[in-house]
Structures are given as structure tokens and as C-alpha cells.
BALOBA-1460 file (C-alpha; in Angstrom, 3 decimals):
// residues 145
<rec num="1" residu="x" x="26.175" y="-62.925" z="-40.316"/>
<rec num="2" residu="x" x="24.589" y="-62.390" z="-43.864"/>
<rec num="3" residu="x" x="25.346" y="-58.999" z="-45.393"/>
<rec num="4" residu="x" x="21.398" y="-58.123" z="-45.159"/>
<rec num="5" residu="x" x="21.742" y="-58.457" z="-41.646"/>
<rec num="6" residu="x" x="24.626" y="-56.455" z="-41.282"/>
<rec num="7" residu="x" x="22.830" y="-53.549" z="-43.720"/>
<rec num="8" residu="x" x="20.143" y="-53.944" z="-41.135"/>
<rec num="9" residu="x" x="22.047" y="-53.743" z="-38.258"/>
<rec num="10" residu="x" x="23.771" y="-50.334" z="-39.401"/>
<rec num="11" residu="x" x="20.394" y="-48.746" z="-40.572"/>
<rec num="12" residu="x" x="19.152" y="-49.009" z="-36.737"/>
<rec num="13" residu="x" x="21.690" y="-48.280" z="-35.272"/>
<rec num="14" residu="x" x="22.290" y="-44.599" z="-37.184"/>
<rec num="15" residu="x" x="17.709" y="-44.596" z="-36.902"/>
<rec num="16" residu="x" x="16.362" y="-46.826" z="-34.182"/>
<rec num="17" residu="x" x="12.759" y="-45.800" z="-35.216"/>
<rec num="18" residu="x" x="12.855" y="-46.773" z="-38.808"/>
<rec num="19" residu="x" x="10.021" y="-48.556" z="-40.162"/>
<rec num="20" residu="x" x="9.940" y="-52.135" z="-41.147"/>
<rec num="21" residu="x" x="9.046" y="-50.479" z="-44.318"/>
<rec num="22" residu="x" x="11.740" y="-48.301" z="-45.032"/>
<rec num="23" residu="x" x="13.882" y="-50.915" z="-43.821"/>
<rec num="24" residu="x" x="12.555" y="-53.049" z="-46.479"/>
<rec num="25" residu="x" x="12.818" y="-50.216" z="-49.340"/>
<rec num="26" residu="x" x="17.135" y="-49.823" z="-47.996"/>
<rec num="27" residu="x" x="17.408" y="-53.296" z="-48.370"/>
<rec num="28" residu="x" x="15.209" y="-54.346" z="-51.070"/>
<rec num="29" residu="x" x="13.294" y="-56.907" z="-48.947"/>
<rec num="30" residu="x" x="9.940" y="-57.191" z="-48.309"/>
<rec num="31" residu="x" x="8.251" y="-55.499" z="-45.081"/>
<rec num="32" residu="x" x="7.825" y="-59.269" z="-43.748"/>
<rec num="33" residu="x" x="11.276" y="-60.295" z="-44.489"/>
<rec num="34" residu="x" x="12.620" y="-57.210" z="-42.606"/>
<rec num="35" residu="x" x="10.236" y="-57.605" z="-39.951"/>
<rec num="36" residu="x" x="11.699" y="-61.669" z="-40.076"/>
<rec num="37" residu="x" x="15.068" y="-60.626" z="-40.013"/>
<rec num="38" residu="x" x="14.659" y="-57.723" z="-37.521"/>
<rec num="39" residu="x" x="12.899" y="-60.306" z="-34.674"/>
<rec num="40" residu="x" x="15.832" y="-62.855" z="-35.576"/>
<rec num="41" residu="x" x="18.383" y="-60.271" z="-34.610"/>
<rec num="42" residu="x" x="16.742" y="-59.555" z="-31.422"/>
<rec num="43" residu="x" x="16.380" y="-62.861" z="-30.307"/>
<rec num="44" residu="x" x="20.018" y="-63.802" z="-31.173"/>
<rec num="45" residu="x" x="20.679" y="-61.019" z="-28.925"/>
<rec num="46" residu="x" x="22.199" y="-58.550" z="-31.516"/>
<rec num="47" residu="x" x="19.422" y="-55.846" z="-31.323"/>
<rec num="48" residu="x" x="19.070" y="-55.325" z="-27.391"/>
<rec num="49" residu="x" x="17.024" y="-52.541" z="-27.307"/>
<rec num="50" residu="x" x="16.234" y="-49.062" z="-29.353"/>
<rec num="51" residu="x" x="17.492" y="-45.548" z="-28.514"/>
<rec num="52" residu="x" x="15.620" y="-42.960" z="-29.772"/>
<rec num="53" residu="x" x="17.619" y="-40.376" z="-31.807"/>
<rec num="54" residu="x" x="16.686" y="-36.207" z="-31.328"/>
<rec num="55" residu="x" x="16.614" y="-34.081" z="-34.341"/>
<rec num="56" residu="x" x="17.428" y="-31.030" z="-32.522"/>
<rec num="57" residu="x" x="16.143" y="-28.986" z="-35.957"/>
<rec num="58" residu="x" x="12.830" y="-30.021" z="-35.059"/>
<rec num="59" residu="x" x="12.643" y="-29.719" z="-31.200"/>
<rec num="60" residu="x" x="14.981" y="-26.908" z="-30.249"/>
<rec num="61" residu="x" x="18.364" y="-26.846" z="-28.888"/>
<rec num="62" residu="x" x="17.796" y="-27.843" z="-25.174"/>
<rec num="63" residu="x" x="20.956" y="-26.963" z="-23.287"/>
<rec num="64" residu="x" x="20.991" y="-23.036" z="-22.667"/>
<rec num="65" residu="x" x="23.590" y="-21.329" z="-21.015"/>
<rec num="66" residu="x" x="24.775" y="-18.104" z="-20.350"/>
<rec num="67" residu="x" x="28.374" y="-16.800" z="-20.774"/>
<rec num="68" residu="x" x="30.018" y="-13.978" z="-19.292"/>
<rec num="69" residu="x" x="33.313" y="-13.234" z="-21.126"/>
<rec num="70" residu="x" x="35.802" y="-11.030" z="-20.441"/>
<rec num="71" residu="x" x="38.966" y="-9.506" z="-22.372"/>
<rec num="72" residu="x" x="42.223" y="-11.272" z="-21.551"/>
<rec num="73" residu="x" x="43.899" y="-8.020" z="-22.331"/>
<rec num="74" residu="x" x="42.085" y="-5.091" z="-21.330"/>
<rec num="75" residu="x" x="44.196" y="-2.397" z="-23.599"/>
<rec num="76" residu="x" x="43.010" y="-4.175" z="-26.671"/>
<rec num="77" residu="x" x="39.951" y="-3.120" z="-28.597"/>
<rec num="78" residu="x" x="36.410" y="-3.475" z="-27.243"/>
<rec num="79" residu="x" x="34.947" y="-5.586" z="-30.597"/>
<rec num="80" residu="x" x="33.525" y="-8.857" z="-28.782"/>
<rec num="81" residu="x" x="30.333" y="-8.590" z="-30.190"/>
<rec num="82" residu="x" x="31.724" y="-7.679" z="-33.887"/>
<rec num="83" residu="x" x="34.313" y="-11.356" z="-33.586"/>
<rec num="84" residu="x" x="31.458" y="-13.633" z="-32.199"/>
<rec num="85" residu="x" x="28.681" y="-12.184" z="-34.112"/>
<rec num="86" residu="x" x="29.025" y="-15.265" z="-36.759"/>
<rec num="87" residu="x" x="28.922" y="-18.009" z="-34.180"/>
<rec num="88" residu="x" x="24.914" y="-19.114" z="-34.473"/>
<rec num="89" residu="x" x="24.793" y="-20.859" z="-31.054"/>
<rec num="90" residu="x" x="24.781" y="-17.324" z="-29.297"/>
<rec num="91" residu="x" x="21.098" y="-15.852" z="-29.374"/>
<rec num="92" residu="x" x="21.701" y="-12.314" z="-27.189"/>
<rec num="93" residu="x" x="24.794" y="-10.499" z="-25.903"/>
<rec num="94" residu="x" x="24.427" y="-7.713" z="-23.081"/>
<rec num="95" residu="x" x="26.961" y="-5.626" z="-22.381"/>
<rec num="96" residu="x" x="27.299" y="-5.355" z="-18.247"/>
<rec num="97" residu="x" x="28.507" y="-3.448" z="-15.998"/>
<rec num="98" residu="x" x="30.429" y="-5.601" z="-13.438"/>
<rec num="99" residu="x" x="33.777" y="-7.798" z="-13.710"/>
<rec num="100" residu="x" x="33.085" y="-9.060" z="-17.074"/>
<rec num="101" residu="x" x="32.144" y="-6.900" z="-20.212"/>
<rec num="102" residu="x" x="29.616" y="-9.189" z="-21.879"/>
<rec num="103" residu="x" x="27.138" y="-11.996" z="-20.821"/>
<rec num="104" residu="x" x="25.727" y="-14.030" z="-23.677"/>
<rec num="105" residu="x" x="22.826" y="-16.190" z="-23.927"/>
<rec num="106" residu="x" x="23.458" y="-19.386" z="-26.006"/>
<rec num="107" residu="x" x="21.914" y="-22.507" z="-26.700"/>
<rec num="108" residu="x" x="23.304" y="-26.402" z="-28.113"/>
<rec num="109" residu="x" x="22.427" y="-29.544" z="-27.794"/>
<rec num="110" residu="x" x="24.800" y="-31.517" z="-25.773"/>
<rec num="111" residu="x" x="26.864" y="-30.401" z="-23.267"/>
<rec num="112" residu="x" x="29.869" y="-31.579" z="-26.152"/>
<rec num="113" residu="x" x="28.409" y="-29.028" z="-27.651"/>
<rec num="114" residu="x" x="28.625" y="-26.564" z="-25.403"/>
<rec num="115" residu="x" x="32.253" y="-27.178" z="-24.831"/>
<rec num="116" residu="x" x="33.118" y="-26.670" z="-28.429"/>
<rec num="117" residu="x" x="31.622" y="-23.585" z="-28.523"/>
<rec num="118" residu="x" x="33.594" y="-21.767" z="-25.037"/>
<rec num="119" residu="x" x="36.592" y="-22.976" z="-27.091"/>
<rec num="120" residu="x" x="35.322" y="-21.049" z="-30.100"/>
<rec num="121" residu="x" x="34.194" y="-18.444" z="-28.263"/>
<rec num="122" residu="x" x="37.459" y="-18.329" z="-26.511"/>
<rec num="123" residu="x" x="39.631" y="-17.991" z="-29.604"/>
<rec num="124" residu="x" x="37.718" y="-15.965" z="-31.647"/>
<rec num="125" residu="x" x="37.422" y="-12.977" z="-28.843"/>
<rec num="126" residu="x" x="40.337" y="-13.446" z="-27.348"/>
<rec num="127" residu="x" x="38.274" y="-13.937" z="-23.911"/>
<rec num="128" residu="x" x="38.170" y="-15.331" z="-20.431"/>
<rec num="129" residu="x" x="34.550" y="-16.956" z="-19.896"/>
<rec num="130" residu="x" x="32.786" y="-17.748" z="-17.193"/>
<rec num="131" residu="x" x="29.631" y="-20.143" z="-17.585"/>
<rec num="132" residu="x" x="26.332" y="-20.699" z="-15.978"/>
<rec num="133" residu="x" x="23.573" y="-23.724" z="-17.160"/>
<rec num="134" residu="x" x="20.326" y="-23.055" z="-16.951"/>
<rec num="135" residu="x" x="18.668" y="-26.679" z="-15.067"/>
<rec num="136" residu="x" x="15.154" y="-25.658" z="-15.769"/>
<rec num="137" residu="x" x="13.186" y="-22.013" z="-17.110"/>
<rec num="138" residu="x" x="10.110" y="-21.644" z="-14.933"/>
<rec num="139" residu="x" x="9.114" y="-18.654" z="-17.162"/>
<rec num="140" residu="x" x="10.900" y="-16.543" z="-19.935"/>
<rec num="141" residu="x" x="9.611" y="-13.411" z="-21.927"/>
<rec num="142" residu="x" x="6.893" y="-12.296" z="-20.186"/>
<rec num="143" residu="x" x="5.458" y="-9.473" z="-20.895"/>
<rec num="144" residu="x" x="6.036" y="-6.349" z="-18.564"/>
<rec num="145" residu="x" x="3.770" y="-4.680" z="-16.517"/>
């Protein structure tokens, strides 16, 4: 396999939408060569299909869940929200009444994600958690009364 092909290969794979003509401006081809090059690939079998990527900037963080956390040792100081109010991924914490102290609202992207951050959470609190995934919001916000 030629080098171009190769460059071409690894420029879809990290943006399966790019256009023939930013392909050609990476590569230094023209639009018609990539375009070439790009149908060669496909019918060799080495491009079998496109996955679209998500750039969760632009459309929101999808996977919200909420997290009730409580202290692993009671008799220490009451300063969860103080040691997790860095961590961006949580967007509200309550404090309950109930078996745990706090619930928190958070939202990521991938459920990867999602474990990173109870691991996070878990360290920097020095918490138990308990976690709930929201499958769908039918409404949210709405105004009272």
C-alpha cells in the first residue's frame, strides 16, 4: 500500500466525514485524486463503511446520571460538596435526607466515562456511591405552578 493511501486511511478513520477536499488539502492531492484513491480503497475492501464521530462540545453530553454518595466514615467531616466541587461532569448536588447525604446530577458521554468519574468521585470524597441512569427525560425544568 502506497504511503498516500495509508495517510488516507488514518485521516478517516480518526474523521469518517471528511471531505474529499480536505482530504486532498492533508495530502496534497487533488479533490479527484482523493476521490480516485478513496473509491479504490473501498473497492479493495479496505474502507468498509463510515462511522460517524460525535463532538460532544457541540451536542451535549448525553449520558446523565444521578449519584447518591455517602461518607465511608461517618465521624469525618461533612465537606463533599467543597472536594468534588472541581470535577465539571457534576451539574447539581442536593443534600438529602435519607441513607445517603448527597445525590448529584452529572452528565458524560460514554458510559467509560461515567465510570471514570464514580472512581474520581470515589477518591476525592472519600464516598460510597450509589448510581442511577437516566434511559430517557420525558420533561425537565418546567416551570411551577
Amino acid at each position: 500500500m502506497e504511503d498516500l493511501d495509508q495517510r488516507i486511511l488514518t485521516l478517516l478513520a480518526s474523521d469518517g466525514r471528511m471531505s474529499f477536499t480536505d482530504l486532498g488539502k492533508a495530502t496534497g492531492l487533488s479533490t479527484s485524486a482523493v476521490h480516485q484513491r478513496v473509491k479504490r480503497l473501498e473497492s479493495r475492501g479496505l474502507i468498509q463503511g463510515y462511522v460517524a464521530t460525535i463532538d460532544y462540545d457541540q451536542v451535549g453530553l448525553p449520558l446523565t446520571a444521578f449519584i447518591s454518595i455517602r461518607p465511608i466514615d461517618p465521624s469525618q467531616p461533612d465537606d463533599s460538596p467543597e472536594r468534588l466541587r472541581g470535577i465539571k461532569e457534576i451539574e447539581s448536588c442536593w443534600s438529602v435526607a435519607g441513607d445517603e447525604s448527597y445525590i448529584l446530577k452529572t452528565r458524560v458521554a460514554t458510559p467509560g466515562d461515567l465510570e471514570d468519574l464514580l472512581a474520581r468521585i470515589r477518591s476525592a470524597a472519600n464516598v460510597s456511591t450509589r448510581t442511577t441512569i437516566v434511559l430517557s427525560t420525558p420533561y425537565e425544568n418546567r416551570p411551577v405552578g
